[in-house]
N, C-alpha and C positions, 0 to 999 in steps of 0.2 A: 442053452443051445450050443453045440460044439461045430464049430466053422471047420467047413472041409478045406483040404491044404489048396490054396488057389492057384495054379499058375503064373505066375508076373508077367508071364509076358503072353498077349491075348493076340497076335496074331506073329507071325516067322514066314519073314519074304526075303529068303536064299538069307543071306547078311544081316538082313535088317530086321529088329525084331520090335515091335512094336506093342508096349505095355499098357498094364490097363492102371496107372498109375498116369502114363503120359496122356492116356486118354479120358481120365478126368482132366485134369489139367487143361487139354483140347476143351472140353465139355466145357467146363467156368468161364473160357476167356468167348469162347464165341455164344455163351450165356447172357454173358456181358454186354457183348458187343450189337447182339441183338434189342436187348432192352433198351440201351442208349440209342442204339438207331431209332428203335419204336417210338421211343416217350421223350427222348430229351431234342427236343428243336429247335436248340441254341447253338448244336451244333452240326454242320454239314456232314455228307457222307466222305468226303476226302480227311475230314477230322477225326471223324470216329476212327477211320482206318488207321491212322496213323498215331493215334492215341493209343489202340489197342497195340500197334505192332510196338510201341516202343515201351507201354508198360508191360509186358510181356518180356522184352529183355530185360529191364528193370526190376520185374519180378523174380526172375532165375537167376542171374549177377546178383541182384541186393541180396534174394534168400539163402542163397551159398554163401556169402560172404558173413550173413548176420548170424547164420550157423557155426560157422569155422569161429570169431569173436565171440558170440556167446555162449557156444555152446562144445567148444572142440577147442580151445584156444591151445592147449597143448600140441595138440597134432601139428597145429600152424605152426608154433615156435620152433616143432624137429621139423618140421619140412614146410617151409613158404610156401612152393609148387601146389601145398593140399587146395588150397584156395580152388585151383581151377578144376580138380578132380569132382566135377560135377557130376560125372557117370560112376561115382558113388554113392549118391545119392546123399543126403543133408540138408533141407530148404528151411528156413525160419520165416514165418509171416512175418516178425518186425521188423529182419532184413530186408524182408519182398517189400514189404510195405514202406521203407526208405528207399528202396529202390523204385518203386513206382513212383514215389513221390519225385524223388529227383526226375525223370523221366515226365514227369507234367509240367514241372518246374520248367524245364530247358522248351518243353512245347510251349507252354505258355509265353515263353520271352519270343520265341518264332512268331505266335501269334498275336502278339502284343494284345495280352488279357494279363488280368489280376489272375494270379494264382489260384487263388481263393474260387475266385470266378469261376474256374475252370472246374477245382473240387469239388465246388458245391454242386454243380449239374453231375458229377460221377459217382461221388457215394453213393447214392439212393439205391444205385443199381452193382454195388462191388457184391452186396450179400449171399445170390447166390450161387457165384462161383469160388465164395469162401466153402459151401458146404458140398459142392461136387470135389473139392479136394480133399475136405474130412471123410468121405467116404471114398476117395482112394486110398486114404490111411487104413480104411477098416480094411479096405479088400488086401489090402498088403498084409494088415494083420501087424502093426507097426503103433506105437504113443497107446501100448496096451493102456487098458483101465486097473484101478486096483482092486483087489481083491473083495467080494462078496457073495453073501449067501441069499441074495434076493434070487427070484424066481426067474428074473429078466438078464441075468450075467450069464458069459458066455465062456468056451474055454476056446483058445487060440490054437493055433498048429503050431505057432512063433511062440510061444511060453515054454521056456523049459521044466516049468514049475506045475504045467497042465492044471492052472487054478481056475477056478470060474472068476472071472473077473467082468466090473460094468465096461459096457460097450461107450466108453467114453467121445469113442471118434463120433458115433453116432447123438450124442448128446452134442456135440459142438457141434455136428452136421446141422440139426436141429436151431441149436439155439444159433449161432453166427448166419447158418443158411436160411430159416425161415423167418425167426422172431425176430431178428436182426432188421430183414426186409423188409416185414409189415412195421417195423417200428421206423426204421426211414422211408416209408411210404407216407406212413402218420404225419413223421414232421416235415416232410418237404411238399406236403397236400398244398402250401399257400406260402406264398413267396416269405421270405428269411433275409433278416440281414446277411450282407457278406461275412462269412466264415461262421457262420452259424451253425448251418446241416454237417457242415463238416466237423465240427463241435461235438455232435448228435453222435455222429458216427464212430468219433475216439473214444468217446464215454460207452454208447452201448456195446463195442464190441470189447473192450478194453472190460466192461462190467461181465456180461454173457463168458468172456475167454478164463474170468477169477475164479468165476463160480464152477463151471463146468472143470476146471485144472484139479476141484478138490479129489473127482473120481476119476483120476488120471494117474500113473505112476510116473512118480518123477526120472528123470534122466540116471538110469545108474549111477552112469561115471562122475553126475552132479552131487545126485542127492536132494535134499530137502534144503533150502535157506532160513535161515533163522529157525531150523526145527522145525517149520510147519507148512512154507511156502514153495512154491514150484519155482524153480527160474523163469518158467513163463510168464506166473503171475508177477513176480518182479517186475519185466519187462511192462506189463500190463497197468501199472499205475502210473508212469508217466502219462501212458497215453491217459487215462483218465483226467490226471491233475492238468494236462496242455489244452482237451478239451473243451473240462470248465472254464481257463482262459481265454479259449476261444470265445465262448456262448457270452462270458459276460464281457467282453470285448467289441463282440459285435452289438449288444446292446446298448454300449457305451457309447459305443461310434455312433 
């Protein structure tokens, strides 16, 4: 399939131009926001609101920042100021994902709850506004796939290379968006010890982000690590190794 060149930006009001990158983005959090209102009733509607506004900035500070350190650290060295050039675009999930965290963290001490407390009611429902943002990747046409000759690869307008390559955004769409879901629906179905589900959630996305990175083209300017690994997947095994001490931690306790 050969992707037609898309526009970035999906509406233009005088100045303001309003993208279809920012509106997944829109899309995930108020995804979110609604499932936790639905299904989680541990917590009020003044809590959700401000759980979402504050991971939301946590999301965009952490993911800029986690991109600029892991993934641009050069740029930062010539110029500190890159940090805030946000309206360059650059977000990292393990940045975002530090960044929401602290941002639960600082609610949680407001609300005087156990941290844990607090994550274990949100994971269940991060998943799929992890996959309304992998398909603003596709429509950007942005974290191409690598190169094949199956039936199902696609050529980009963004490839200078006009390769067919696997629609990788859409494989993570899939697997963090859906499988992700029904697997923390699976384990959060009957109450968990503390820091359990949140256990669940560093192992499967951290396992789904390994897998799917293999049909994903690494960062240029990076490269492959140790020959074979993506920087993403790098990033991706602590989360794995912290979650198994989560699960068996909570069973411990």
């Amino acid at each position: 399939m050969i992707i037609p060149e898309i526009d970035p930006i999906a509406i233009q009001l005088g100045p303001i131009a309003i993208r279809w990158y920012g509106l997944t983005w829109l899309s995930a959090f108020i995804t979110i926001y609604l499932l936790i209102q639905r299904y989680q009733k541990d917590l009020n509607e003044n809590q959700v609101s401000d759980l979402m506004f504050y991971s939301l900035i946590g999301a965009i500070l952490g993911g800029r920042a986690g991109y600029v350190f892991f993934y641009s650290l050069d740029q930062f060295l010539n110029n500190p100021l890159s940090l805030f050039f946000i309206w360059e675009g650059g977000l990292s999930f393990h940045g975002g994902l530090l960044g929401v965290l602290i941002a639960c963290l600082w609610l949680s001490k407001q609300w005087r709850v156990d941290f844990f407390w607090l994550m274990d009611r949100v994971a269940p429902y991060v998943p799929p506004g992890l996959g309304f943002v992998r398909l603003g990747n596709f429509l950007n046409s942005e974290l191409l796939g690598r190169p094949t000759e199956l039936g199902l690869g696609v050529i980009f307008p963004s490839d200078p290379l006009g390769l067919t390559r696997h629609p990788s955004q859409l494989y993570q769409a899939f697997g963090e968006g859906i499988l992700l879901f029904i697997y923390m629906l699976f384990v959060s179905r009957k109450p968990k010890p503390l820091m359990n589900v949140s256990g669940h959630f560093l192992i499967g996305y951290g396992l789904i982000r390994f897998i799917t990175e293999f049909f994903r083209t690494p960062d240029q300017h990076i490269g492959f690590v140790f020959e074979f690994l993506t920087r993403g997947q790098l990033l991706c095994l602590p989360m794995i190794v912290i979650g198994l001490l989560l699960i068996y931690y909570s069973h411990r306790k």
